[in-house]
Backbone atoms as SQL, in Angstrom:
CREATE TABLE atoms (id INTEGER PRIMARY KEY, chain TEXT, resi INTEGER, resn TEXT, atom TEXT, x REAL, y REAL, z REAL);
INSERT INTO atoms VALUES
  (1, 'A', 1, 'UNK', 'N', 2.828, -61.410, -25.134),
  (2, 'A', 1, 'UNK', 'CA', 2.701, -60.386, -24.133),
  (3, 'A', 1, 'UNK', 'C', 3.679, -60.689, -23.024),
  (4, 'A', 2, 'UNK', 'N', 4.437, -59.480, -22.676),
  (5, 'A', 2, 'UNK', 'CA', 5.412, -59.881, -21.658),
  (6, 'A', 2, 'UNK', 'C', 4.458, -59.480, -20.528),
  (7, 'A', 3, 'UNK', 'N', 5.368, -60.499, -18.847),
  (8, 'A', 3, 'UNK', 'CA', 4.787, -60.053, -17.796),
  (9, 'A', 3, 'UNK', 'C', 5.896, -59.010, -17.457),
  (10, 'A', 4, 'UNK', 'N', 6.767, -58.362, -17.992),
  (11, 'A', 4, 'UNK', 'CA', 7.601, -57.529, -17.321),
  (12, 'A', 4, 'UNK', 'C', 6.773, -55.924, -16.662),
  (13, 'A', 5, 'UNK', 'N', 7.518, -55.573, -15.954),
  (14, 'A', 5, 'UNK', 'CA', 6.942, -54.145, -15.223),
  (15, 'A', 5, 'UNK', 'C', 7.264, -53.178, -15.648),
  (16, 'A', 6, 'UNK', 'N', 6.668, -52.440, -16.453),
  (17, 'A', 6, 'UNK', 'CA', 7.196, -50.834, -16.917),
  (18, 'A', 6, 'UNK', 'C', 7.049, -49.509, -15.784),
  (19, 'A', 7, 'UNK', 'N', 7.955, -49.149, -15.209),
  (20, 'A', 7, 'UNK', 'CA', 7.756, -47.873, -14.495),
  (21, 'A', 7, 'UNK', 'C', 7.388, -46.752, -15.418),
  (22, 'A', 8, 'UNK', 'N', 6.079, -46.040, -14.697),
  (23, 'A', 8, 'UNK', 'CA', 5.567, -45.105, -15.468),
  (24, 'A', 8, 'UNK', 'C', 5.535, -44.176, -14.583),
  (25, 'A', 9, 'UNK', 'N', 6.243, -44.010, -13.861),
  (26, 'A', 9, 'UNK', 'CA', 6.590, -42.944, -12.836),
  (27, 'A', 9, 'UNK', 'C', 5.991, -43.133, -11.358),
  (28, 'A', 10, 'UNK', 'N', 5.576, -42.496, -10.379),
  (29, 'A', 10, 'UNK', 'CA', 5.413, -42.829, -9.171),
  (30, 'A', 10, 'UNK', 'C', 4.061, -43.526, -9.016),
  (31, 'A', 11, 'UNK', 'N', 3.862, -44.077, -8.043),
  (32, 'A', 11, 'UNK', 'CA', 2.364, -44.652, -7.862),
  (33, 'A', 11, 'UNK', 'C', 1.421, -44.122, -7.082),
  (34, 'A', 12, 'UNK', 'N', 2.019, -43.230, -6.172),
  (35, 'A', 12, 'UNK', 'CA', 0.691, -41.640, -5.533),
  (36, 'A', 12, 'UNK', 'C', 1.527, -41.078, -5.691),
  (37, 'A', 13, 'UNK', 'N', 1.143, -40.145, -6.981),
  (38, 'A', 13, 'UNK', 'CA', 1.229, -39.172, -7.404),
  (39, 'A', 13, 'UNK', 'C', 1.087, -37.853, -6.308),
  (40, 'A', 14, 'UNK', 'N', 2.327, -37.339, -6.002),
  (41, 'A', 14, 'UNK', 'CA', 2.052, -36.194, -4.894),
  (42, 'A', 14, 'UNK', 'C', 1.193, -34.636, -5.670),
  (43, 'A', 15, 'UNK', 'N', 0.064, -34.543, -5.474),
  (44, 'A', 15, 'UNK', 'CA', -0.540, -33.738, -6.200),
  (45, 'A', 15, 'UNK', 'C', -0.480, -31.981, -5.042),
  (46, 'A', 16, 'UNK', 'N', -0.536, -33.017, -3.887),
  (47, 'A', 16, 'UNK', 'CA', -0.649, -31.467, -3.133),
  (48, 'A', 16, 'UNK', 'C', 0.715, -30.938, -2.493),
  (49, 'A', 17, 'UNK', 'N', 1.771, -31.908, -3.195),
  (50, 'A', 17, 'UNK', 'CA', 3.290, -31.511, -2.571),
  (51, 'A', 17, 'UNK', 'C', 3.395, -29.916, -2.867),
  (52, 'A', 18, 'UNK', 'N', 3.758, -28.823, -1.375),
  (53, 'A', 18, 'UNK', 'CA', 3.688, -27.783, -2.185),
  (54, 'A', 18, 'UNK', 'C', 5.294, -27.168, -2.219),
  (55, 'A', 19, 'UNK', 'N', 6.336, -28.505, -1.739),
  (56, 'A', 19, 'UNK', 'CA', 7.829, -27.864, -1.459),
  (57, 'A', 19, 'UNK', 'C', 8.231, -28.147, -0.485),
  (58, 'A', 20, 'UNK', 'N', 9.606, -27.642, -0.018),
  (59, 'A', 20, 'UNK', 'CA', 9.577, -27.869, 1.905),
  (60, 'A', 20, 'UNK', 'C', 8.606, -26.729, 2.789),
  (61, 'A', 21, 'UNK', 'N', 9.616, -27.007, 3.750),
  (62, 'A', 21, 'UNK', 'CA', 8.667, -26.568, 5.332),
  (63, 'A', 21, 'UNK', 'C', 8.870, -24.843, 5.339),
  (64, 'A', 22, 'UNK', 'N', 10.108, -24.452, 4.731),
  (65, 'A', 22, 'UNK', 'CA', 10.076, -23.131, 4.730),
  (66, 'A', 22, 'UNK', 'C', 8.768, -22.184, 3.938),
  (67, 'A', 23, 'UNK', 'N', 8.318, -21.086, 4.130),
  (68, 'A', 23, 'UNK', 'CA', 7.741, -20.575, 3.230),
  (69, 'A', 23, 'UNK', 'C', 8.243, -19.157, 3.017),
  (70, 'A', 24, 'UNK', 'N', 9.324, -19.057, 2.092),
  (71, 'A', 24, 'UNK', 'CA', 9.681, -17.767, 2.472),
  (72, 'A', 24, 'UNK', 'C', 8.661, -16.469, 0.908),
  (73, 'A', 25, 'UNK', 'N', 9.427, -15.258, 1.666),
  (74, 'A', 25, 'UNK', 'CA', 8.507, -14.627, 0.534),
  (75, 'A', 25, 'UNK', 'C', 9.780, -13.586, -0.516),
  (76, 'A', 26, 'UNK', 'N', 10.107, -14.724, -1.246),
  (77, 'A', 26, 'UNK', 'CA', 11.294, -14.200, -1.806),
  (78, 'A', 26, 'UNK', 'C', 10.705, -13.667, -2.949),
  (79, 'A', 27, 'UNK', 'N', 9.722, -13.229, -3.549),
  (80, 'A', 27, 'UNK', 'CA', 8.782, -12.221, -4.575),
  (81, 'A', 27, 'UNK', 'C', 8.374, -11.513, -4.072),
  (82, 'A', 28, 'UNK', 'N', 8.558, -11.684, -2.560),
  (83, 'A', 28, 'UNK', 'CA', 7.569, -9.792, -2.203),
  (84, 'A', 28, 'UNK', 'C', 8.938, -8.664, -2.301),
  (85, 'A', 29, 'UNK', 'N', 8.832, -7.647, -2.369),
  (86, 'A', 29, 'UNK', 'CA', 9.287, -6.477, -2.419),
  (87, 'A', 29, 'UNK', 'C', 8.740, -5.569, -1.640),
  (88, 'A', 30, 'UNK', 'N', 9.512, -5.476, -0.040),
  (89, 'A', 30, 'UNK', 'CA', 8.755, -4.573, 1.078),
  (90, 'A', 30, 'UNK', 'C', 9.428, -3.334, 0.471),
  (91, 'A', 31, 'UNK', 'N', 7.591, -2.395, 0.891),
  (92, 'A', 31, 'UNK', 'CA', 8.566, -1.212, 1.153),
  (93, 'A', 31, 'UNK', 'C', 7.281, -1.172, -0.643),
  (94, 'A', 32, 'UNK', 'N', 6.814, -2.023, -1.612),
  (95, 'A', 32, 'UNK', 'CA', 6.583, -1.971, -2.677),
  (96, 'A', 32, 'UNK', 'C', 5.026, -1.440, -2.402),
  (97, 'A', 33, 'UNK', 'N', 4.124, -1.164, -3.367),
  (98, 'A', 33, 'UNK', 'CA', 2.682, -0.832, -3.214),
  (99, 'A', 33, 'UNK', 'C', 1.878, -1.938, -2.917),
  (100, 'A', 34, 'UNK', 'N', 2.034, -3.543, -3.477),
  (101, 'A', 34, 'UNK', 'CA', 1.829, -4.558, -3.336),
  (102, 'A', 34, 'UNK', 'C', 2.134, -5.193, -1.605),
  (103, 'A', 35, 'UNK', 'N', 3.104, -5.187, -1.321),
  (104, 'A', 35, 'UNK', 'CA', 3.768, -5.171, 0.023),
  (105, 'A', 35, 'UNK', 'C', 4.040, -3.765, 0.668),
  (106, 'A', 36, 'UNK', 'N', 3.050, -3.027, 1.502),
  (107, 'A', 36, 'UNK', 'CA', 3.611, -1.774, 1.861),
  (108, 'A', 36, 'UNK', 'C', 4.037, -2.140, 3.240),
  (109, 'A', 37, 'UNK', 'N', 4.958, -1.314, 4.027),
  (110, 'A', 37, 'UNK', 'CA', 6.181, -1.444, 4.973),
  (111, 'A', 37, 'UNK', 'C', 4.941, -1.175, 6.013),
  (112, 'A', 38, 'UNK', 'N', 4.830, -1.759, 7.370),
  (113, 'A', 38, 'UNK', 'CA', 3.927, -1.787, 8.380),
  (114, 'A', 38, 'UNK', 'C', 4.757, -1.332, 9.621),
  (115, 'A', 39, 'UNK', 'N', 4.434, 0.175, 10.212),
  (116, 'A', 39, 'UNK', 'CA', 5.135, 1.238, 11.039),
  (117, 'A', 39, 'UNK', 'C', 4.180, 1.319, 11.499),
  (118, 'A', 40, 'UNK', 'N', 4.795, 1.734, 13.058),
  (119, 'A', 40, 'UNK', 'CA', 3.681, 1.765, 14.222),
  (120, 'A', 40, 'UNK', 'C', 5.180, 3.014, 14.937),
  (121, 'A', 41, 'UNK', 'N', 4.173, 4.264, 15.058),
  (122, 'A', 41, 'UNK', 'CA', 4.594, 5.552, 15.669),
  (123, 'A', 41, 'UNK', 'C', 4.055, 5.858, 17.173),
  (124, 'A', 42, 'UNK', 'N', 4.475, 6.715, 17.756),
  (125, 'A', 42, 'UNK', 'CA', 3.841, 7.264, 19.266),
  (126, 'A', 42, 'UNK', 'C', 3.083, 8.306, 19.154),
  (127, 'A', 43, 'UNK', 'N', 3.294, 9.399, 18.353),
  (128, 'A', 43, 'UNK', 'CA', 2.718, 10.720, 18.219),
  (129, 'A', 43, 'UNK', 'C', 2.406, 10.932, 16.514),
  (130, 'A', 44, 'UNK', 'N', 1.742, 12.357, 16.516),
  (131, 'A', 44, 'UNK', 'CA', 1.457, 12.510, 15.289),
  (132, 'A', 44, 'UNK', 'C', 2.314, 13.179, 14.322),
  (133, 'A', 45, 'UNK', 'N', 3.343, 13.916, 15.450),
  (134, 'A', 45, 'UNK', 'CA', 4.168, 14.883, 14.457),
  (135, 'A', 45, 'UNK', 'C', 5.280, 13.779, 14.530),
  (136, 'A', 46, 'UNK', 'N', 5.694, 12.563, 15.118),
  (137, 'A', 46, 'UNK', 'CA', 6.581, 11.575, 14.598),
  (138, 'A', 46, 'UNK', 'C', 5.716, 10.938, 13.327),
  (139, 'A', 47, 'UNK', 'N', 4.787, 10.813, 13.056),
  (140, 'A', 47, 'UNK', 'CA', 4.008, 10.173, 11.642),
  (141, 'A', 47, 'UNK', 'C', 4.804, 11.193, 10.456),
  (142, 'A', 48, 'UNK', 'N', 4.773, 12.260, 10.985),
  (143, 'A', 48, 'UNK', 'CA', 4.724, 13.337, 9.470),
  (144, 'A', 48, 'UNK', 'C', 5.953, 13.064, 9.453),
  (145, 'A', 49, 'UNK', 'N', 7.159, 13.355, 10.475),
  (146, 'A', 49, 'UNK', 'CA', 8.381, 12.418, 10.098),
  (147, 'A', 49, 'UNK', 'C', 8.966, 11.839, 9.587),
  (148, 'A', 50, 'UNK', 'N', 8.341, 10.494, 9.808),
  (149, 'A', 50, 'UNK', 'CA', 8.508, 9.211, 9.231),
  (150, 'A', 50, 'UNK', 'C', 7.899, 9.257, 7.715),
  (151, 'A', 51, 'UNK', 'N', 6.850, 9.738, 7.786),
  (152, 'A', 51, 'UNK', 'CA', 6.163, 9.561, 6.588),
  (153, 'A', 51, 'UNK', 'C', 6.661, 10.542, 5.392),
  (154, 'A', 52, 'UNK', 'N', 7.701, 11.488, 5.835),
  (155, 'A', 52, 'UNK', 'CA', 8.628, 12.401, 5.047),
  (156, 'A', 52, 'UNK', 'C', 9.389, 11.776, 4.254),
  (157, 'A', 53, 'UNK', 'N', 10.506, 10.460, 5.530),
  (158, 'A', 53, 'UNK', 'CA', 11.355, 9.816, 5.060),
  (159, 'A', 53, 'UNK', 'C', 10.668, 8.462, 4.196),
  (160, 'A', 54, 'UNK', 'N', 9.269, 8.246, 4.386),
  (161, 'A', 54, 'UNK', 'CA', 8.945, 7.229, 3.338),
  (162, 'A', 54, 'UNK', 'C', 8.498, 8.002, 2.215),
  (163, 'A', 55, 'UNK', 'N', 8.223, 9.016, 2.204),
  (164, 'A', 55, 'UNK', 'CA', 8.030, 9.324, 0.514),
  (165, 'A', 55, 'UNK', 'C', 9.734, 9.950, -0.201),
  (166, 'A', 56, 'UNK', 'N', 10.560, 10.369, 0.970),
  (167, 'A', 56, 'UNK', 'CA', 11.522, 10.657, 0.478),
  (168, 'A', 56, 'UNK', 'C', 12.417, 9.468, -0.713),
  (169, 'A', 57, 'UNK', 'N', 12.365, 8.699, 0.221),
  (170, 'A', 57, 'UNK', 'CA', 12.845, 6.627, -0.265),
  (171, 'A', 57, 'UNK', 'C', 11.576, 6.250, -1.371),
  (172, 'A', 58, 'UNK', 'N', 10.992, 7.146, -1.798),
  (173, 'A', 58, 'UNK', 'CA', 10.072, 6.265, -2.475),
  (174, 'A', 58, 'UNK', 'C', 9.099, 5.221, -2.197),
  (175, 'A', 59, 'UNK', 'N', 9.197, 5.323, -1.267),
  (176, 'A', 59, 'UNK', 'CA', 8.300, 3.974, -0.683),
  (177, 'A', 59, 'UNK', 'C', 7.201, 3.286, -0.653),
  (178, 'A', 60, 'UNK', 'N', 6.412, 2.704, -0.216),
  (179, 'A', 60, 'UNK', 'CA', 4.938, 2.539, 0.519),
  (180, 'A', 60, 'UNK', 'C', 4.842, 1.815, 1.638),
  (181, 'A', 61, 'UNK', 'N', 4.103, 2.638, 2.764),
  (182, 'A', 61, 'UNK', 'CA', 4.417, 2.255, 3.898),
  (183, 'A', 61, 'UNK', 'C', 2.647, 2.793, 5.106),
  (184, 'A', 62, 'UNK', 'N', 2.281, 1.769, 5.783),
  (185, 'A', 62, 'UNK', 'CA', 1.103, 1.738, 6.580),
  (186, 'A', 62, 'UNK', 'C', 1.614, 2.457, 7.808),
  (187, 'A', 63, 'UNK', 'N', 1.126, 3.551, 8.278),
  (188, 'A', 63, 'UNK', 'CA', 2.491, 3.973, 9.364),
  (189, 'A', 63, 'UNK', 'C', 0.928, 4.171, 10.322),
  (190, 'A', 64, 'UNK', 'N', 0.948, 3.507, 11.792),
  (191, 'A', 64, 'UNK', 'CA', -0.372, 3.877, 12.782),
  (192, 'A', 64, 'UNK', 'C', 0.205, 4.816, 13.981),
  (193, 'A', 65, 'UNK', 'N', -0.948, 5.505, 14.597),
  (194, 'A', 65, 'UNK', 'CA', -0.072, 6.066, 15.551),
  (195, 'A', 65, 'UNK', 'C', -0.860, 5.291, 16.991),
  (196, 'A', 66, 'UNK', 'N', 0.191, 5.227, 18.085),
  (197, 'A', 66, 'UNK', 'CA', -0.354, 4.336, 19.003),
  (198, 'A', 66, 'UNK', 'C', 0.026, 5.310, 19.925),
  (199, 'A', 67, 'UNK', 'N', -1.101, 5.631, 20.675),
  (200, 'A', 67, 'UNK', 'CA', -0.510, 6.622, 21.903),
  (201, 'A', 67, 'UNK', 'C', -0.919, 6.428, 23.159),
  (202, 'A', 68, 'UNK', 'N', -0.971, 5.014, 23.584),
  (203, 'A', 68, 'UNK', 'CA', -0.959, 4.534, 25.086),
  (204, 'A', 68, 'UNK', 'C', 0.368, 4.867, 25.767),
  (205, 'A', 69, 'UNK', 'N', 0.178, 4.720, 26.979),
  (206, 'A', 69, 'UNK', 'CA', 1.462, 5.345, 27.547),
  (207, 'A', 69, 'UNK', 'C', 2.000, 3.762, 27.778),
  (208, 'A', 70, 'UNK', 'N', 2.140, 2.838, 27.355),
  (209, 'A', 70, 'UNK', 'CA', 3.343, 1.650, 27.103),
  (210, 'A', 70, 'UNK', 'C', 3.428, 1.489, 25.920),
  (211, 'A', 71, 'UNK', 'N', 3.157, 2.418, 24.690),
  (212, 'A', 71, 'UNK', 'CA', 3.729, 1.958, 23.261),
  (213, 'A', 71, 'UNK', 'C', 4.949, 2.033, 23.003),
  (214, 'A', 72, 'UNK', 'N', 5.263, 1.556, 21.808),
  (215, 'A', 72, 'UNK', 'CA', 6.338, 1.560, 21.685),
  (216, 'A', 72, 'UNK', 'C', 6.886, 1.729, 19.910),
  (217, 'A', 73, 'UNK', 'N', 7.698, 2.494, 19.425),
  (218, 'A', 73, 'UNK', 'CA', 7.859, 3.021, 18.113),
  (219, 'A', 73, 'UNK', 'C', 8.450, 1.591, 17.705),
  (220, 'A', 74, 'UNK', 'N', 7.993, 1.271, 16.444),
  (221, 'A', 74, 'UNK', 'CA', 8.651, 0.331, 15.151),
  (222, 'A', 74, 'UNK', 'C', 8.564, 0.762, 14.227),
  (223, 'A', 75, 'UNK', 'N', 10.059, 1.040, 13.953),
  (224, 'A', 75, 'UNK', 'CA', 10.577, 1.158, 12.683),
  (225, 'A', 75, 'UNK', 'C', 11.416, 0.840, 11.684),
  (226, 'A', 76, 'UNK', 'N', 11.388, -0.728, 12.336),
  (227, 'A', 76, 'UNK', 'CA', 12.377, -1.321, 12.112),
  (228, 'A', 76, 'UNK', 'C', 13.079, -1.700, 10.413),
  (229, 'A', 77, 'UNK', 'N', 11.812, -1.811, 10.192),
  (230, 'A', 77, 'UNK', 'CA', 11.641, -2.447, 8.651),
  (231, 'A', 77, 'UNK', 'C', 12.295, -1.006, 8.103),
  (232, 'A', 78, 'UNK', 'N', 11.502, 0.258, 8.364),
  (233, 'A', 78, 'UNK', 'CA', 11.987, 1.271, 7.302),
  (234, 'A', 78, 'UNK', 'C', 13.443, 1.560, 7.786),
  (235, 'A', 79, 'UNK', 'N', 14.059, 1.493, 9.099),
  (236, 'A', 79, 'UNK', 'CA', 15.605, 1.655, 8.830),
  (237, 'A', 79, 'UNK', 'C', 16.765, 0.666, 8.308),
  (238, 'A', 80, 'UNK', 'N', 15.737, -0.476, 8.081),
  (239, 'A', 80, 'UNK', 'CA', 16.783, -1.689, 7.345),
  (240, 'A', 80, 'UNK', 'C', 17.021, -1.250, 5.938),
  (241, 'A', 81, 'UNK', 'N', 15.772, -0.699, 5.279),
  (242, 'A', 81, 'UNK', 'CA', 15.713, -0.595, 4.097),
  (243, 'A', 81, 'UNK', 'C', 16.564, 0.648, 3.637),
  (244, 'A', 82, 'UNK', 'N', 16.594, 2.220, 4.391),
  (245, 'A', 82, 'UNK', 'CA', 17.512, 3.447, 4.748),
  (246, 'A', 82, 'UNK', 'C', 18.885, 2.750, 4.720),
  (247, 'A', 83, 'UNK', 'N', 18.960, 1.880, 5.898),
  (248, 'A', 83, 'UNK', 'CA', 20.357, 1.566, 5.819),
  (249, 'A', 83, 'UNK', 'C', 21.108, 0.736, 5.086),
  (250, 'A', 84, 'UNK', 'N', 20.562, -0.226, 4.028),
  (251, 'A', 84, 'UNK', 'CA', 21.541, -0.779, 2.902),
  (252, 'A', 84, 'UNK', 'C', 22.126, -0.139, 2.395),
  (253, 'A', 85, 'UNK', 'N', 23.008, -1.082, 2.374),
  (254, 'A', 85, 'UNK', 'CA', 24.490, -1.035, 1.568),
  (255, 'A', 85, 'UNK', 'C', 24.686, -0.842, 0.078),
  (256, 'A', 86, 'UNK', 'N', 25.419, -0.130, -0.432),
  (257, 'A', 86, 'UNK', 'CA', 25.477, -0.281, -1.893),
  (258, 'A', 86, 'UNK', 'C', 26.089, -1.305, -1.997),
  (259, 'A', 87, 'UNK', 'N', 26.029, -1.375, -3.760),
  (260, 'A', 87, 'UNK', 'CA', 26.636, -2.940, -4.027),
  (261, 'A', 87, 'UNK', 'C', 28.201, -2.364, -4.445),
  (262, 'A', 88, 'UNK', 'N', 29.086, -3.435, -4.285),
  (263, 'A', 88, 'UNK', 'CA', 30.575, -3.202, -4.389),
  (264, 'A', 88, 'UNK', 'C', 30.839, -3.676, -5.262),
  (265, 'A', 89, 'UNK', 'N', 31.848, -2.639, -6.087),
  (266, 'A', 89, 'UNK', 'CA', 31.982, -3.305, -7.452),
  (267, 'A', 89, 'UNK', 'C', 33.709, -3.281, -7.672),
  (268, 'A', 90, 'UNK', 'N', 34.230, -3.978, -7.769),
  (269, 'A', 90, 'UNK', 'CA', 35.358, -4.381, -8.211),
  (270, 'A', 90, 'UNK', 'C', 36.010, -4.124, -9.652),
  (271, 'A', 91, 'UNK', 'N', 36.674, -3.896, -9.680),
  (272, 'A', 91, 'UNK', 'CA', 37.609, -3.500, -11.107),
  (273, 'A', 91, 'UNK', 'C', 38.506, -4.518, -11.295),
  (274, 'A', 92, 'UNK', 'N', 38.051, -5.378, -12.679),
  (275, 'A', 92, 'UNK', 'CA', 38.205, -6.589, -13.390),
  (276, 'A', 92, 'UNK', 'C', 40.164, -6.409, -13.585),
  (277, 'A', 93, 'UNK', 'N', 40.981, -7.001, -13.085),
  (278, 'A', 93, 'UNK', 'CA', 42.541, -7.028, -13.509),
  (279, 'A', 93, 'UNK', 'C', 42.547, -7.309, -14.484),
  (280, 'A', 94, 'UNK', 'N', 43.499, -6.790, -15.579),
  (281, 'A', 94, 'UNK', 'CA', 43.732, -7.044, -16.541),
  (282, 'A', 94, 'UNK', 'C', 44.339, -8.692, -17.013),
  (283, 'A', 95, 'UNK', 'N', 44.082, -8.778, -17.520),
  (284, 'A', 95, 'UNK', 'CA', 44.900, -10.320, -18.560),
  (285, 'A', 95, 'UNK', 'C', 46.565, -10.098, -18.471),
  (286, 'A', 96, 'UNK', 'N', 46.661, -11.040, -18.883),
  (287, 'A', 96, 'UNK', 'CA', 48.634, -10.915, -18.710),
  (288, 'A', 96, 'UNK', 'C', 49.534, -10.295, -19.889),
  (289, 'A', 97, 'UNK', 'N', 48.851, -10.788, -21.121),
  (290, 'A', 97, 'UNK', 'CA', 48.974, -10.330, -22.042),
  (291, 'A', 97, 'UNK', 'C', 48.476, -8.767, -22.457),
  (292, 'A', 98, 'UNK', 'N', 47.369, -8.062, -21.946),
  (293, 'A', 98, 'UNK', 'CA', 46.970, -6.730, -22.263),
  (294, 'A', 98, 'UNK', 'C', 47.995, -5.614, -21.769),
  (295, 'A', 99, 'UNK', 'N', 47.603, -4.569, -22.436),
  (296, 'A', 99, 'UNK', 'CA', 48.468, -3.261, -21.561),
  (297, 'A', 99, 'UNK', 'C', 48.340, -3.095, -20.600),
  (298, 'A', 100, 'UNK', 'N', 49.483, -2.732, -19.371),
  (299, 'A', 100, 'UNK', 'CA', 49.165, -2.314, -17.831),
  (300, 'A', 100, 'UNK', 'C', 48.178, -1.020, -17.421),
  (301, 'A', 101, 'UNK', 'N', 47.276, -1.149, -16.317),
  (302, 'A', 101, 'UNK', 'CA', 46.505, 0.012, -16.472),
  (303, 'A', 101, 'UNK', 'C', 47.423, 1.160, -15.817),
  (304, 'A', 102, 'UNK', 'N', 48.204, 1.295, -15.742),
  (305, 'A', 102, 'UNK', 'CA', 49.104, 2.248, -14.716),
  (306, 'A', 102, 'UNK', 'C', 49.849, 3.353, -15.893),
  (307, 'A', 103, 'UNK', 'N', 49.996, 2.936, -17.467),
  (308, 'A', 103, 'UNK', 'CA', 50.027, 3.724, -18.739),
  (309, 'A', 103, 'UNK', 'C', 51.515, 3.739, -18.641),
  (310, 'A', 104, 'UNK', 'N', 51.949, 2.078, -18.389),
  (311, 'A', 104, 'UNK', 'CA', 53.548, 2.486, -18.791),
  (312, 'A', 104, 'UNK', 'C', 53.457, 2.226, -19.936),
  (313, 'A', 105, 'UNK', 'N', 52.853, 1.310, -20.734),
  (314, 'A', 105, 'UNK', 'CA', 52.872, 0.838, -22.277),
  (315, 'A', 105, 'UNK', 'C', 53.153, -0.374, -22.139),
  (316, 'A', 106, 'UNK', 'N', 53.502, -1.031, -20.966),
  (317, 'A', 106, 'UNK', 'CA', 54.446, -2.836, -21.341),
  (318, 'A', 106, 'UNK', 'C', 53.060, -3.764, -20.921),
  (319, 'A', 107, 'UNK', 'N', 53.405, -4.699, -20.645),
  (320, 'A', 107, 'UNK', 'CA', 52.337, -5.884, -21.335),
  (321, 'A', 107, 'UNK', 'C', 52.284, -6.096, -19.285),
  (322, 'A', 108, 'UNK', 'N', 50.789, -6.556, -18.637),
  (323, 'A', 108, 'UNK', 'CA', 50.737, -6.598, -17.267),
  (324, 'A', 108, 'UNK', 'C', 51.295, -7.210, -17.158),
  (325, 'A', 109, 'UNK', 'N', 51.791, -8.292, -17.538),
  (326, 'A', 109, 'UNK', 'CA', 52.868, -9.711, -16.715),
  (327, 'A', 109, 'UNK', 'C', 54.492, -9.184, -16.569),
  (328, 'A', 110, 'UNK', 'N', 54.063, -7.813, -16.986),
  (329, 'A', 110, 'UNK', 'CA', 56.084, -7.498, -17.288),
  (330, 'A', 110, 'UNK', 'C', 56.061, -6.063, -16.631),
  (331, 'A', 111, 'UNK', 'N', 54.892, -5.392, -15.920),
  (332, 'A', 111, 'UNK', 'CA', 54.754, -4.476, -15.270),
  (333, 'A', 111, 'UNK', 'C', 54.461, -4.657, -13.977),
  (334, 'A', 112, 'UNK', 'N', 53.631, -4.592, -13.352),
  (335, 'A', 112, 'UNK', 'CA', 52.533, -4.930, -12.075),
  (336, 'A', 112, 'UNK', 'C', 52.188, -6.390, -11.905),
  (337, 'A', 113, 'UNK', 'N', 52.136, -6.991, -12.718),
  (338, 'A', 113, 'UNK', 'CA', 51.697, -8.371, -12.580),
  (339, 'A', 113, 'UNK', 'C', 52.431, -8.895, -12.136);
């Protein structure tokens, strides 16, 4: 029998490690039925509004109306989501060897390239 030491992996076992310090919520999907978008309005005919442009977008969205005279409209979440960007798509250059896309017939490294 040897006295040597076999590592069998750690010796407290971190059972309740749950990750780092961040907790972000990179599986929710605002704006989704699961996650609905949380809007706070002043009046009622700004609700029907808003609530135009969230079924317009498809959305789901908790919209309250607050009508103290220091409220204040948030809508922040639903114009982030209105205002994205499409995605940009780029057109792949040809190889050196392929035909030029410009339809002279010669090879890109001997046209444009």
């Amino acid at each position: 029998m040897s006295d040597k030491f076999f590592f069998k992996g750690r010796q407290d076992a971190r059972q309740d490690y749950s990750g780092g310090a961040y907790k972000t919520n990179a599986g929710s999907n605002a704006g989704s039925e699961k996650y609905p978008l949380t809007l706070v309005v002043t009046s009622e005919a700004r609700r029907q509004e808003v609530q135009a442009l969230v079924d317009e977008a498809q959305l789901h969205a908790r919209i309250s109306v607050d009508t103290s005279e220091d409220a204040q409209e948030s809508i922040a979440e639903l114009t982030a989501l209105l205002n994205k960007g499409a995605t940009v798509k780029v057109d792949k250059t040809p190889a050196r060897n392929e035909p030029c896309t410009c339809g002279s017939g010669k090879k890109y490294k001997k046209c444009c390239g």
